[in-house]
N, C-alpha and C positions, 0 to 999 in steps of 0.2 A: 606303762607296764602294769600289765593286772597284779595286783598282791597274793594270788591265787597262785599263781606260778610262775613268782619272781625265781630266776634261780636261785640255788643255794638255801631254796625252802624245800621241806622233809615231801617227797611224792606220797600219795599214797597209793598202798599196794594194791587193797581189798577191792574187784570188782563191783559196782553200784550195782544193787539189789535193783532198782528201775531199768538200768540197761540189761539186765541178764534177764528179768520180767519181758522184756517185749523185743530181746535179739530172736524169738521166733519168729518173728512177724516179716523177717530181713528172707527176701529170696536166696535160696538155697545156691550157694556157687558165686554167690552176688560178690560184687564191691563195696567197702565200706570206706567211707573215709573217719577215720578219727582226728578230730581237730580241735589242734592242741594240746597234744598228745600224755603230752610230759614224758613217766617213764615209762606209756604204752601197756596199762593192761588193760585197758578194752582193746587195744589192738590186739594184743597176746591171746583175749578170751575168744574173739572172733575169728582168729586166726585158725585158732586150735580147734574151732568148727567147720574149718572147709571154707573160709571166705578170704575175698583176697582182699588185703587191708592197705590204704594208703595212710600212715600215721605225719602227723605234720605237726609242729612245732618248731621254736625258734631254740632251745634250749639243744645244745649239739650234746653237751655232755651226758644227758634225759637221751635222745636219740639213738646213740652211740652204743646203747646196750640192746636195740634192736635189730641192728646191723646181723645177716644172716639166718635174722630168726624165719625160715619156710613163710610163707604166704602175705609178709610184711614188708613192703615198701617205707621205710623211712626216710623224711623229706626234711630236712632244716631251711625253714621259710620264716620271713618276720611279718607275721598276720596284722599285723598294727601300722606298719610303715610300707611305702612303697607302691607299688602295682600290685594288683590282688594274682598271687600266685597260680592260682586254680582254674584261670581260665577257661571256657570252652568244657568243664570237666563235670560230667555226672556219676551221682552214684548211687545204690539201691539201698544205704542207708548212710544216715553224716549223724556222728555220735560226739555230743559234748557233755564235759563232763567239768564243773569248777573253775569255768573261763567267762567270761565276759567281756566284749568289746562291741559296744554297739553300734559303730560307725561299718562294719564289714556285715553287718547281720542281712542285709540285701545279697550280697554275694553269698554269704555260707547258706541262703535261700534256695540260693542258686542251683546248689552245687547238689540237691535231692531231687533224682529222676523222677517223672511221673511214675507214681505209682509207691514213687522209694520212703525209706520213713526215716524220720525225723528224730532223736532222741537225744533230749537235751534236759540237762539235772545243773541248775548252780545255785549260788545263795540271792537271799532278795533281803530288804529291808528288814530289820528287825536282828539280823547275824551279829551287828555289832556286841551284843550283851554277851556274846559267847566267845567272841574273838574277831580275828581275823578272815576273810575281807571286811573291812569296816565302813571303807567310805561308800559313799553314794554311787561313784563313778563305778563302782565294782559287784553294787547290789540293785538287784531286777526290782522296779516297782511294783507293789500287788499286779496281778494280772496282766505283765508286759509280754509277756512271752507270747500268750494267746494276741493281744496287740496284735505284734509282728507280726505271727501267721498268717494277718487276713484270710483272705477265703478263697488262697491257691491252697491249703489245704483243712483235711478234714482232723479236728482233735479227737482223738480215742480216747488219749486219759491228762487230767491234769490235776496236780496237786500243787498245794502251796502252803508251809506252815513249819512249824517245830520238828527237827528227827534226832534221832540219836543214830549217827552212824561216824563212826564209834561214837565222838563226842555229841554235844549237842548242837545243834546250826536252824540256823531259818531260811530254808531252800525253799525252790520252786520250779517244778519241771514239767515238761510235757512230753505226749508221744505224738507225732501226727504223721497224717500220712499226704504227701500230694497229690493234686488231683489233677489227670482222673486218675482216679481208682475206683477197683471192685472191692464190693463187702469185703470187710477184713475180719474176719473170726480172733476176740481180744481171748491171750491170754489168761491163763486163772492169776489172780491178785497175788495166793498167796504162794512161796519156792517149795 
């Protein structure tokens, strides 16, 4: 179980300043999957743009207040155990946000269409001084992310280091895009 969204730990509300930088980049009317949802507010931000959202996590009672919200699919799946739920399933963008499990990272690969992007923010080595996720199992090696990606896709942006968002954490995220794709025109940096 990741310590990141063990239940009965506080969600946070505030949409990431990185997903909301490069939800432009997401085709307009698209699918998004958000995975590992928690209490779904990238689901709720992308929603509220016209996109139609699959939110998935294991946490029903996190789920439970997405129930009926317009353009959101809510899904209670166990991302860690089992058969990978997602089968067969593409989408024009897969948004993670504070999750780590790197035994499924070939699947959640999977699961971004040619063309679709990539948007992924959690903590890496170094978080412990600040709290919570502490352990290793939970925090991205320098440069793992990019790792992973190989070169079914193209990276637009990647960062790695100290933020304050609210508090302080040592994250590391990336945007990428699968290929093929056409030129991608990046966002401006700053909201």
């Amino acid at each position: 179980m990741s310590e990141a969204i063990a239940p009965g730990h506080p969600q946070p509300t505030e949409t990431s300043a990185w997903v909301r930088r490069f939800l432009p980049l997401v085709a307009p009317g698209g699918t998004v999957l958000d995975y590992a949802c928690g209490g779904g507010r990238h689901a709720r931000l992308f929603a509220a743009r016209g996109f139609r959202v699959v939110a998935v996590d294991r946490n029903a009672e996190a789920l439970a207040t997405l129930e009926g919200v317009p353009r959101i699919e809510p899904r209670c799946e166990d991302l860690e155990d089992g058969p990978w739920p997602l089968v067969d399933e593409v989408f024009d963008a897969v948004v993670v946000t504070n999750y780590l499990f790197r035994p499924r990272f070939p699947d959640l690969l999977a699961c971004v269409a040619p063309g679709g992007v990539l948007i992924y923010e959690t903590f890496m080595l170094g978080n412990e001084r600040f709290g919570r996720p502490s352990s290793p199992e939970f925090l991205l090696r320098p440069g793992e992310l990019l790792e992973c990606l190989g070169t079914g896709f193209t990276v637009l942006a990647f960062e790695q280091g100290v933020v304050e968002r609210p508090k302080a954490a040592v994250v590391q995220r990336v945007c990428a895009v699968r290929r093929p794709a056409d030129a991608v025109a990046l966002p401006p940096a700053s909201e």
